[in-house]
C-alpha positions in Angstrom: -18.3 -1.2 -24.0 -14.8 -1.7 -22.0 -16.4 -2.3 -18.8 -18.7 -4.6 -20.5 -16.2 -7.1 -22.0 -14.6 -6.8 -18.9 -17.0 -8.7 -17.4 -16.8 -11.3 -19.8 -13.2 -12.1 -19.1 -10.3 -11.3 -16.5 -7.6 -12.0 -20.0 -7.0 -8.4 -21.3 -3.4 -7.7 -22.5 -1.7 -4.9 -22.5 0.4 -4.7 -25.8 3.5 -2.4 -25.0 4.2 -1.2 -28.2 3.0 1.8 -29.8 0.4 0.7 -32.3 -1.2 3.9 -33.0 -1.0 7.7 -32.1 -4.0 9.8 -31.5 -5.1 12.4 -33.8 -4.9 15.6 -31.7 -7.6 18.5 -33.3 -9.0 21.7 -31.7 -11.9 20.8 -29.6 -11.2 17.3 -29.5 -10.9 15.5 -26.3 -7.0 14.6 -27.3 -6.9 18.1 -27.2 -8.5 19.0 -23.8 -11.0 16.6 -22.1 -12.2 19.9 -20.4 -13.7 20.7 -24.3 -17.0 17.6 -23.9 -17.5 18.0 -20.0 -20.1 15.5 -21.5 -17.9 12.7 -22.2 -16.8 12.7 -18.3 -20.6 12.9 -17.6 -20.9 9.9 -20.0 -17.8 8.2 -18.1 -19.5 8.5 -14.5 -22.6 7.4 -16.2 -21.5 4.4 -17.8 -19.5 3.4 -14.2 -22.8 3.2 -12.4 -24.7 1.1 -14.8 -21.3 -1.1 -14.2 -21.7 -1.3 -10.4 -25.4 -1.8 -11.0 -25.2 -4.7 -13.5 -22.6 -5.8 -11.0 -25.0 -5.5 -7.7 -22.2 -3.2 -6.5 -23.0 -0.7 -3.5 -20.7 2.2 -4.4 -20.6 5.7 -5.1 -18.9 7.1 -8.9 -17.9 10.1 -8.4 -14.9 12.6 -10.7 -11.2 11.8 -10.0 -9.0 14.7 -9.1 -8.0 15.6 -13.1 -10.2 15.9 -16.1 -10.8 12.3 -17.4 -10.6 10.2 -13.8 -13.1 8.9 -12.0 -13.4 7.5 -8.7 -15.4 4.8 -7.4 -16.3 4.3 -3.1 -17.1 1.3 -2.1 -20.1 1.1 0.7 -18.2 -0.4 3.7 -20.3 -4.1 4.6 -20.9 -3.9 8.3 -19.1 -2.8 11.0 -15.9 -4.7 11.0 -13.4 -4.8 13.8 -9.6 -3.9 12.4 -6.8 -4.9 14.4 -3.3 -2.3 14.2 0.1 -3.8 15.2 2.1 -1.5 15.8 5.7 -3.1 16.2 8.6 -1.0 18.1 11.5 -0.7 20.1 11.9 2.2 22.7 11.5 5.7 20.7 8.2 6.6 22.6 8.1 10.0 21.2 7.7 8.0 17.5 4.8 5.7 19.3 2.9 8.8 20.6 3.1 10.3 17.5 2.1 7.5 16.0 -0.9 6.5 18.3 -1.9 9.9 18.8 -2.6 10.7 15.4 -4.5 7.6 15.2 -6.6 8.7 18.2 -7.2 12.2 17.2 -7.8 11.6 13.4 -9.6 8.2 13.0 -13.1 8.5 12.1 -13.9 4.5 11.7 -14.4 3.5 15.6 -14.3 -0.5 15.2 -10.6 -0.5 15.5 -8.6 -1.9 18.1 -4.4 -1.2 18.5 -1.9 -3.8 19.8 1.5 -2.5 20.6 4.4 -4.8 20.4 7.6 -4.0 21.9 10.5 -5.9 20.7 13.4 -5.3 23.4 12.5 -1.9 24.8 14.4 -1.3 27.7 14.4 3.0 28.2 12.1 3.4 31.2 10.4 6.1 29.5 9.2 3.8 26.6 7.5 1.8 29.3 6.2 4.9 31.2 4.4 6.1 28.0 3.4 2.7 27.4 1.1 2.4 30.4 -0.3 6.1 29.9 -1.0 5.4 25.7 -3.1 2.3 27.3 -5.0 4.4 29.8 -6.2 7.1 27.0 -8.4 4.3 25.2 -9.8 1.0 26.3 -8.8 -0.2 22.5 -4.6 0.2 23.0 -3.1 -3.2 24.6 0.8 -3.2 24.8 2.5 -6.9 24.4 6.5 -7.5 24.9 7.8 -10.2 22.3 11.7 -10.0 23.1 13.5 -12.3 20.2 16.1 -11.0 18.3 14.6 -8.5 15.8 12.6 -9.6 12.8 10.1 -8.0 11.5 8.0 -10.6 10.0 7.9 -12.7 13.0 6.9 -9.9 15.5 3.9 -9.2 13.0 3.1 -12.7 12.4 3.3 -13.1 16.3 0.9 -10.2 16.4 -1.5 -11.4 13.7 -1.7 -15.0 15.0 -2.1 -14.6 19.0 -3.5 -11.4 19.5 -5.7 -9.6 16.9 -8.9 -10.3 17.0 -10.4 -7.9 13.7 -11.6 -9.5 10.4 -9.1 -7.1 8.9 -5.0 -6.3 10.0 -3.6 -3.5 9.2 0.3 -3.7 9.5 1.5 -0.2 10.6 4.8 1.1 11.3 5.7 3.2 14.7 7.2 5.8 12.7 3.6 6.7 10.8 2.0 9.9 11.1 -1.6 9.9 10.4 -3.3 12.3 8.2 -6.5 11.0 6.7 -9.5 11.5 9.0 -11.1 8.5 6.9 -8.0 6.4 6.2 -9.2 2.7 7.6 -12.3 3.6 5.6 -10.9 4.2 2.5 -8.1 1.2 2.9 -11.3 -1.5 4.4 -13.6 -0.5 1.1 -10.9 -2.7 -1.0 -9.6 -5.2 1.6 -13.3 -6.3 2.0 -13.6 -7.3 -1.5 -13.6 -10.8 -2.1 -11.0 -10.3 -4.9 -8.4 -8.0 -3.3 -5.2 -8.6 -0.7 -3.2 -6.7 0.0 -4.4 -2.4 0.3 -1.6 0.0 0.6 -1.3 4.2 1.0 0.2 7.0 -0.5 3.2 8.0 2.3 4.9 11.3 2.5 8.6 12.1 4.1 8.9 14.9 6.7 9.5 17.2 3.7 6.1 16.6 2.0 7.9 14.7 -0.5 6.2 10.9 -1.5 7.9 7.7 0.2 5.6 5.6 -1.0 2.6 5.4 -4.0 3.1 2.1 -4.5 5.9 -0.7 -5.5 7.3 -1.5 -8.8 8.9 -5.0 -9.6 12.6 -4.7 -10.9 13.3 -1.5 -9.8 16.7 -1.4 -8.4 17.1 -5.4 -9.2 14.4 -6.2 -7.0 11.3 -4.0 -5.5 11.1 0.0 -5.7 8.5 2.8 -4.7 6.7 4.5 -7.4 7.4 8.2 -7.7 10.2 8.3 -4.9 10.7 12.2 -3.9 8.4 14.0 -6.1 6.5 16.3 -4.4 2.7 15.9 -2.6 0.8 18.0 -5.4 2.8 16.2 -8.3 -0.1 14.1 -10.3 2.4 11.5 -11.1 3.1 9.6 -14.7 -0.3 9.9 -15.9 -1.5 10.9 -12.9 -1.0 7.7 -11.1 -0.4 9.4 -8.0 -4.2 10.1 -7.0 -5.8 7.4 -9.1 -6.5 4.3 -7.4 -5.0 1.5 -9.0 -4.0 -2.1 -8.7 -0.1 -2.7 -8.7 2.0 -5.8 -8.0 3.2 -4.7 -4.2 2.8 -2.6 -1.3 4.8 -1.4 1.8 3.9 -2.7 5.0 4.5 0.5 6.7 1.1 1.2 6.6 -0.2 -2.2 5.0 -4.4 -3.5 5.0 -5.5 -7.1 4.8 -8.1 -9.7 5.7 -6.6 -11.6 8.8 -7.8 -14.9 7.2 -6.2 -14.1 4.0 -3.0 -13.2 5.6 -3.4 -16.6 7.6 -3.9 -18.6 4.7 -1.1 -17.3 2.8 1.0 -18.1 5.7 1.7 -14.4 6.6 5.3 -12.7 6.4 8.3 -14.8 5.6 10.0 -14.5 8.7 12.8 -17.4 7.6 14.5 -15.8 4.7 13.1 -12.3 5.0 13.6 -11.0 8.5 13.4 -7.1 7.6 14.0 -6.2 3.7 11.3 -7.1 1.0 9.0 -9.0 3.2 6.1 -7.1 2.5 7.0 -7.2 -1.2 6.8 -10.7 -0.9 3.7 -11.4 1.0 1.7 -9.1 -2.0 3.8 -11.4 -4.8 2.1 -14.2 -3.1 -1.3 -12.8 -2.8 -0.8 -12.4 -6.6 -0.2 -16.0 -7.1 -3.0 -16.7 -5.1 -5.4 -15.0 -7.6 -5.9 -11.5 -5.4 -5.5 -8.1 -6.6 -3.4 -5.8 -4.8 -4.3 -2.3 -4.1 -3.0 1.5 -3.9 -5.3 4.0 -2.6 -3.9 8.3 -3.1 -7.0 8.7 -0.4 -5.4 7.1 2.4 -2.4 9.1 3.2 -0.2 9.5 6.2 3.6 10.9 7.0 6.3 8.1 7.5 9.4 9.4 9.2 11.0 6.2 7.0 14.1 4.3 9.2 14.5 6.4 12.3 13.5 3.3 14.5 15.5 1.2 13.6 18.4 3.4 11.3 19.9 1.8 7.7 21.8 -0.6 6.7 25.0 0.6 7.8 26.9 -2.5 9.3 28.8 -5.3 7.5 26.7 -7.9 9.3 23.1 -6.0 8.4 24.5 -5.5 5.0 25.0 -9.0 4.2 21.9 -10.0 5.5 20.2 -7.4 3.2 22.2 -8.8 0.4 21.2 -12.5 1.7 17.2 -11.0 1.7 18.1 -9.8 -2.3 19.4 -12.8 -3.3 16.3 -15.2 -1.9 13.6 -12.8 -4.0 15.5 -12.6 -6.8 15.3 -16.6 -6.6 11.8 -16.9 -5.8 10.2 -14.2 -7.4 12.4 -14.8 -11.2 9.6 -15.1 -12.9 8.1 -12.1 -12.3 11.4 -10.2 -12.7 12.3 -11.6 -15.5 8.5 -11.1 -17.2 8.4 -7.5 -15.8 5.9 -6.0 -13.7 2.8 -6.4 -15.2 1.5 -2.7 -13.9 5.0 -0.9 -15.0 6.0 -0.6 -18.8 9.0 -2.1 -20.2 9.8 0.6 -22.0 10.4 2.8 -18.7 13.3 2.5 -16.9 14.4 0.5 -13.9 17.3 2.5 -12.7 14.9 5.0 -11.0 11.6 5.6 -9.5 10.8 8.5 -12.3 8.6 6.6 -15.1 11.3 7.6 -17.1 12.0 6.0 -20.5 14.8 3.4 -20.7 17.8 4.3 -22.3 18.8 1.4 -25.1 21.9 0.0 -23.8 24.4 0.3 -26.8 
């Protein structure tokens, strides 16, 4: 019935209160799902008929827990997807990098386009040319201006990639999906979706990134920050695909002419912080859905590039960077995030519940 009124309208509310709290009996599914394996049945069942009435090509399948369900999307053709990889010297990051792309990537129709900003270690250059002469699809470009990370990608986007479909990719990501362009290109080829992010580990095999919620920290904030790989999340929200408000560009899929039309990263007022967060907040308020998929996942040794804000000068610009979302993105922090409840905190990246201030 759900999925039938949802085709109806796109105006369901969320009320944030609780309204009712569900009678929990032996045997009953608020008891253990696992009790009527014939209501999940009944769930896969009634997703189909969905996708049919729909004239959706996909696959309904279970989710990873009791009660979840996942639906693949057929990919539509064979489209080309351009990677920019952006970087500065640290060639042992770009082989990693590009090597895992190489030896893991099942989807062929990619192509990769390097883009050094102000390399100068001979070695960076050395591994350069041999990364090129492993695959006819790797193209190195310099772009020497001071660094900002928007305008390198826009750069990129706008005079060399040539794919229906970018994906923005940092030089410090380790892949680990066979099928990761796969499962990140069934959503960005929806006409309804932007931008399509993945679930990213630290070093440790703790999560970086499961997508970002609005407010956290007074701005932006990753989901589940540092709980561990096999952790399901706040009802399970780490392996369920879901639609969220933002999501890093570290390893970041779109439509080129979507990114084009929305005028790509801000490179003016958002050189390196928030950019990304930005660019998905505008997608939003140009009617598109933004995307987390668990199945995509990779390793992202986060900073080492490029190191932290640790300098008066970077710190002020950071601060300048808070100050401009705060400004343009009010609404939305002052709202809350549509996909987090207000009832959980904003202090950390737990799904914890907010303490009353007293």
């Amino acid at each position: 019935m759900y999925l039938k009124v949802f085709e109806l309208t796109c105006k369901i509310v969320h009320i944030p209160k609780v309204l009712y709290h569900w009678r929990k009996i032996p045997g009953s599914t608020a008891a253990s799902f696992s009790d009527k394996s014939y209501a999940q049945k009944a769930g896969c069942v009634a997703l189909e008929n969905a996708m049919k009435r729909r004239g959706i090509d996909a696959l309904v399948c279970d989710g990873k827990y009791p009660g979840t369900y996942r639906v693949k999307y057929s990919i539509i053709g064979n489209p080309t997807v351009s990677i920019i990889i952006p970087f500065k010297d640290k060639p042992e990051l770009l082989t990693l990098c590009i090597e895992s792309i190489l030896q893991k990537t099942t989807y062929p129709h990619f192509e990769i386009i390097g883009i050094s900003n102000n390399s100068s270690d001979q070695a960076t250059f050395d591994e350069m040319q041999r990364l090129a002469r492993l695959d006819s699809r790797i193209s190195f470009y310099e772009y020497n201006v001071p660094f900002n990370y928007s305008q390198i990608n826009n750069h990129a986007v706008n005079t060399y990639a040539k794919g229906e479909h970018i994906i923005l990719l940092n030089n410090d990501i380790e892949i680990i999906t066979p099928e990761w362009i796969e499962h990140l290109l069934e959503f960005s080829q929806r006409n309804d979706v932007g931008a399509v992010g993945a679930k990213l580990y630290y070093p440790d095999d703790t999560l970086q990134h499961a997508g970002v919620i609005i407010g956290l920290g007074g701005v932006a904030g990753h989901s589940h920050k540092h709980f561990s790989q096999d952790h399901p999340g706040y009802f399970f929200r780490l392996n369920i695909i879901q639609n969220l408000s933002a999501v890093t560009a570290a390893c970041l899929m779109v439509k080129k002419s979507l990114y084009e039309t929305v005028g790509g990263l801000n490179e003016t007022d958002l050189a390196i912080a928030f950019n990304d967060v930005d660019f998905c907040l505008r997608l939003r308020e140009a009617g598109y859905l933004n995307v987390y998929t668990p199945y995509c996942e990779a390793y992202h040794h986060e900073s080492i590039s490029r190191g932290h804000e640790n300098t008066v000068e970077k710190q002020k610009r950071f601060q300048n960077e808070v100050h401009f979302m705060q400004k343009r993105h009010k609404t939305i922090l002052a709202d809350g995030d549509p996909y987090y409840n207000p009832n959980l905190t904003l202090d950390r990246e737990d799904f914890s519940l907010k303490v009353p201030s007293t």
